[in-house]
C-alpha positions in Angstrom: 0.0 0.0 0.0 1.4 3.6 -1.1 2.2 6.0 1.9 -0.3 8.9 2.2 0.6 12.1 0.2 2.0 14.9 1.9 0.4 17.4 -1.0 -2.2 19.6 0.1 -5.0 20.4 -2.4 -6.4 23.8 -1.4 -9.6 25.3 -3.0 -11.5 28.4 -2.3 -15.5 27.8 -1.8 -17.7 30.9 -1.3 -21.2 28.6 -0.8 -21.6 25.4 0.3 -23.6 24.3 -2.3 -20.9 24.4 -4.6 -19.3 21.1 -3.0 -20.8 19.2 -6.1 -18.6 20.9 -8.5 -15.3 19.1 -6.1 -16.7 15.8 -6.2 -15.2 14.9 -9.8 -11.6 16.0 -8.1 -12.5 13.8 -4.7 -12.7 11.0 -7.0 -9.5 11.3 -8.9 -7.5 12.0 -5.5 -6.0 9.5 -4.2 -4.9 9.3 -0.5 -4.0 12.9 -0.6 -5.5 15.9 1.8 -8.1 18.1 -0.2 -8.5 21.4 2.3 -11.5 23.8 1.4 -11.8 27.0 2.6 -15.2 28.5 3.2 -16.2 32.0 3.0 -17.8 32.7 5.6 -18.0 30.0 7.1 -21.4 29.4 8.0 -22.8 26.6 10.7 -24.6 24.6 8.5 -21.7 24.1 6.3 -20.1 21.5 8.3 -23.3 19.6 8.5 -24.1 19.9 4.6 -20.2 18.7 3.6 -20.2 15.7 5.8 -23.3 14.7 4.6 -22.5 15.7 0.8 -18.9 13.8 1.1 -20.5 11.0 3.2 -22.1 10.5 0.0 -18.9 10.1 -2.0 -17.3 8.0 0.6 -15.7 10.2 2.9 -16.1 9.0 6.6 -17.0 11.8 9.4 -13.6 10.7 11.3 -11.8 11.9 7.7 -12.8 15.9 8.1 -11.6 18.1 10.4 -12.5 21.7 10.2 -10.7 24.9 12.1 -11.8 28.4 11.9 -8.8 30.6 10.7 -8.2 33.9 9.5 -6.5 35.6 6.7 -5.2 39.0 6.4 -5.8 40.8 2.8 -2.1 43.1 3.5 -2.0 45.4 0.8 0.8 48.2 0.5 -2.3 50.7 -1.0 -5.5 52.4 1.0 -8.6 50.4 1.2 -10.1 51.7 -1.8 -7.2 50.4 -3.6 -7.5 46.9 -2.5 -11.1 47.3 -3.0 -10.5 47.7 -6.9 -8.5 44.8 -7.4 -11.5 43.2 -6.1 -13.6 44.6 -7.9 -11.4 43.7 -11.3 -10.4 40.4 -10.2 -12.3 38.5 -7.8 -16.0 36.9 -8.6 -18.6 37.4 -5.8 -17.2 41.0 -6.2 -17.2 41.4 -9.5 -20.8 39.6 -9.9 -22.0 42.1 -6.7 -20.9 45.3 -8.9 -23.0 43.4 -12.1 -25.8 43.3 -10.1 -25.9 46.4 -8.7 -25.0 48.0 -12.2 -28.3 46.4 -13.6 -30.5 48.3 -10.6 -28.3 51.4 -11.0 -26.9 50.8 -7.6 -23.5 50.4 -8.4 -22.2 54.3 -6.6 -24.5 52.7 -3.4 -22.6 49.7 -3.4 -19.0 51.5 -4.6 -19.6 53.7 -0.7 -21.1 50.7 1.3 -17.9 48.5 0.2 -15.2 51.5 1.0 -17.1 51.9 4.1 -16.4 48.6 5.1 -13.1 48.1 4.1 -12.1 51.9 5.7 -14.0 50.3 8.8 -11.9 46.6 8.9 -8.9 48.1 8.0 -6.4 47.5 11.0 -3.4 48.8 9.1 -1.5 51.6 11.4 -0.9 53.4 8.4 -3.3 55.1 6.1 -1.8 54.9 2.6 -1.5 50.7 3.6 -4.2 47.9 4.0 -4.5 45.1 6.5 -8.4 43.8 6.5 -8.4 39.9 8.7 -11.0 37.4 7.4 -12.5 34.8 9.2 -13.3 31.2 7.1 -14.3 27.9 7.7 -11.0 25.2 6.6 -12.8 22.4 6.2 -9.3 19.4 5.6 -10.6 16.1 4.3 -7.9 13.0 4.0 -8.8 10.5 1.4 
């Protein structure tokens, strides 16, 4: 029998429900550690992936979950970081789409500067340092 990997396969999951998309790349690991990181992480999450991977054939005793938290540094203000999310990362760029279609888009430009003015822990005005909480949910198969 081949010794357990010691590669780490880490993927980024907004929602839940989006587990079924992973199952395909469950099924063509093999005795290696598939870590998901959930954003949030909500309480029912743990409960829906153990069921969903119970499914596939992932026991209970093979997930462990931990609640860590990342910090977005960036050596730019808030507002800054805030437009490389808008440019580059999904939910944000789908949020602006939205809101663009109901002619929101300056309402939901001030909310999101307000928020990341608000989280921003940096000492330093012209820099960024906004900590996120998420769910790690590590599964060994």
């Amino acid at each position: 029998m081949p010794a357990p990997s010691n590669r780490c396969v880490l993927v980024s999951v907004a929602n839940a429900r989006d587990c079924e998309k992973l199952e395909p790349l469950l099924s063509s690991l093999h005795r290696e550690r598939l870590s998901l990181l959930f954003i949030p992480g909500s309480s029912g999450a743990k409960k829906e992936l153990i069921e969903r991977f119970g499914a596939a054939g992932v026991a209970a005793e093979k997930i462990s979950f931990v609640r860590d938290t990342f910090a977005f540094i960036y050596a730019h203000p808030p507002a800054a970081l805030l437009e490389e999310f808008r440019k580059y990362y999904g939910p944000t760029m789908n949020a602006y789409e939205a809101a663009e279609k109901n002619g929101r888009a300056a309402d939901l430009q001030k909310e999101l500067e307000e928020l990341f003015n608000r989280q921003n822990q940096s000492p330093r005005k012209e820099a960024t340092s906004i900590p996120a909480t998420f769910l790690r949910a590590t599964f060994t198969v």
